[in-house]
C-alpha positions in Angstrom: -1.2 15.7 -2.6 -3.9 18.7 -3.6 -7.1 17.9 -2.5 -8.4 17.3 -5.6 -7.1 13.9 -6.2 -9.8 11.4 -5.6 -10.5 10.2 -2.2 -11.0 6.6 -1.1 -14.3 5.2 -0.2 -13.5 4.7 3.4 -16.4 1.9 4.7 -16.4 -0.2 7.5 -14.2 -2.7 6.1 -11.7 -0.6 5.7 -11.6 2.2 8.1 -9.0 0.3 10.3 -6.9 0.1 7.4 -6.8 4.3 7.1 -7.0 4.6 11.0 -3.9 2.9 11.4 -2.3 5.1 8.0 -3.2 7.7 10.1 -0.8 6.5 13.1 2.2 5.4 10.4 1.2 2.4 10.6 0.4 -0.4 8.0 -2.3 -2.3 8.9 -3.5 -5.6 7.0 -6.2 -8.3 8.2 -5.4 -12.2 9.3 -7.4 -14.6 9.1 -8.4 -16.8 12.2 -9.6 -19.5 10.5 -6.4 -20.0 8.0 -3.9 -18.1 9.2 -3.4 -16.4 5.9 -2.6 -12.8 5.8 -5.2 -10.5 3.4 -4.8 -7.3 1.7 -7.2 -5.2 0.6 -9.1 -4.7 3.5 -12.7 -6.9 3.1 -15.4 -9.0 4.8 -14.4 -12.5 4.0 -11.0 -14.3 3.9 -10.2 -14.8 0.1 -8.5 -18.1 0.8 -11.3 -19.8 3.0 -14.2 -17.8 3.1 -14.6 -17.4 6.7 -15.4 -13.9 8.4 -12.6 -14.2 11.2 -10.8 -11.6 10.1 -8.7 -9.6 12.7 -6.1 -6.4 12.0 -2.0 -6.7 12.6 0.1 -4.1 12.3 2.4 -5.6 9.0 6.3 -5.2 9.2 6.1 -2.3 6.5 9.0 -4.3 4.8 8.9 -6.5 1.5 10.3 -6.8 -2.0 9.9 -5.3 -5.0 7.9 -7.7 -7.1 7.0 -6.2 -10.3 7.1 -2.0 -11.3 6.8 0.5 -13.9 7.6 3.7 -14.6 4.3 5.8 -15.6 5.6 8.8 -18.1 1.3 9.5 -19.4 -0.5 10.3 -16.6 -3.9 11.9 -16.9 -6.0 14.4 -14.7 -4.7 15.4 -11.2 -1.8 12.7 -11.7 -0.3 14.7 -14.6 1.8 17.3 -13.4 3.4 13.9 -11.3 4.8 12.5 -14.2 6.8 10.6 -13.9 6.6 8.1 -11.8 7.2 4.8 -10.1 4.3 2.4 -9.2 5.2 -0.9 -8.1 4.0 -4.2 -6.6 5.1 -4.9 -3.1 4.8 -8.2 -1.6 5.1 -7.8 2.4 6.6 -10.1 4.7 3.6 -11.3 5.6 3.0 -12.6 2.1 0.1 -10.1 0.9 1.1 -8.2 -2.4 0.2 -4.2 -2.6 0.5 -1.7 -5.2 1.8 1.9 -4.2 4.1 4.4 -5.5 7.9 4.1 -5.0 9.6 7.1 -4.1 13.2 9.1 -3.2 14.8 6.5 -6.3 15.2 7.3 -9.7 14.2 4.2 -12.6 17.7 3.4 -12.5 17.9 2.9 -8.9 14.7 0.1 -9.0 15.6 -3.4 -9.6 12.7 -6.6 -8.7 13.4 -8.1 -6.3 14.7 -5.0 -4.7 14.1 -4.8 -0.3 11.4 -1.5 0.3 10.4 -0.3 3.4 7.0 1.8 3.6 6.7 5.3 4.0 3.6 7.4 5.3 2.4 10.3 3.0 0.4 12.8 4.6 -1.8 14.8 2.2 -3.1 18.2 2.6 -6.9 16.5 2.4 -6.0 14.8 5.8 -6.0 11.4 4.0 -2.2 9.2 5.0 -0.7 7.2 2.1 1.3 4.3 2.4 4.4 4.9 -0.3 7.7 2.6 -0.1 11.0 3.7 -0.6 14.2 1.2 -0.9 15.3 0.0 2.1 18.0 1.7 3.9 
């Protein structure tokens, strides 16, 4: 990824999240009050509101739960085209979007078992992509 592709706001709610990118792994918060897992990284459980929020290193597996196939893409993104974003829902139950790679459209079904990859851009920023599992 050139380093002109826009960089993400790293603050201290999320700066565990790129740490542990930056280790190949994928990090997501629990909550303590709840139990529920949450993805993005943030300050306050979604689900209950509470501020008990601790990191866990997620499986890096899940299922394919929704995707498209981007053939317009604008600025920095362009020369990419095309490709696959999708929806991943993790085992632990939190849903992330991220690009799919090494499969063509054809190869993508929902529902489909992905595995996450680690991107390493030349900026120094890791990327979490997902790939179908092997």
């Amino acid at each position: 990824m050139p380093a002109q592709f826009p960089q993400p706001l790293i603050d201290s709610d999320s700066q565990p999240y790129w740490e542990g990118l930056a280790r190949s792994e994928l990090r997501i918060q629990r909550c303590q009050a709840c139990t529920r897992a949450v993805f993005y990284p943030r300050a306050l459980c979604p689900h209950c509101f509470s501020d008990q929020l601790t990191w866990i290193t997620a499986s890096g597996r899940g299922t394919l739960y929704a995707f498209t196939v981007v053939h317009q893409a604008f600025g920095p993104y362009a020369a990419e085209a095309p490709f696959i974003v999708g929806i991943i829902e993790l085992e632990e139950g939190v849903r992330m979007m991220s690009r799919i790679t090494d499969a063509t459209r054809e190869q993508i079904t929902i529902g489909a078992a992905v595995e996450v990859t680690f991107l390493a851009a030349e900026d120094g920023v890791t990327l979490p992509y997902f790939r179908l599992a092997a």
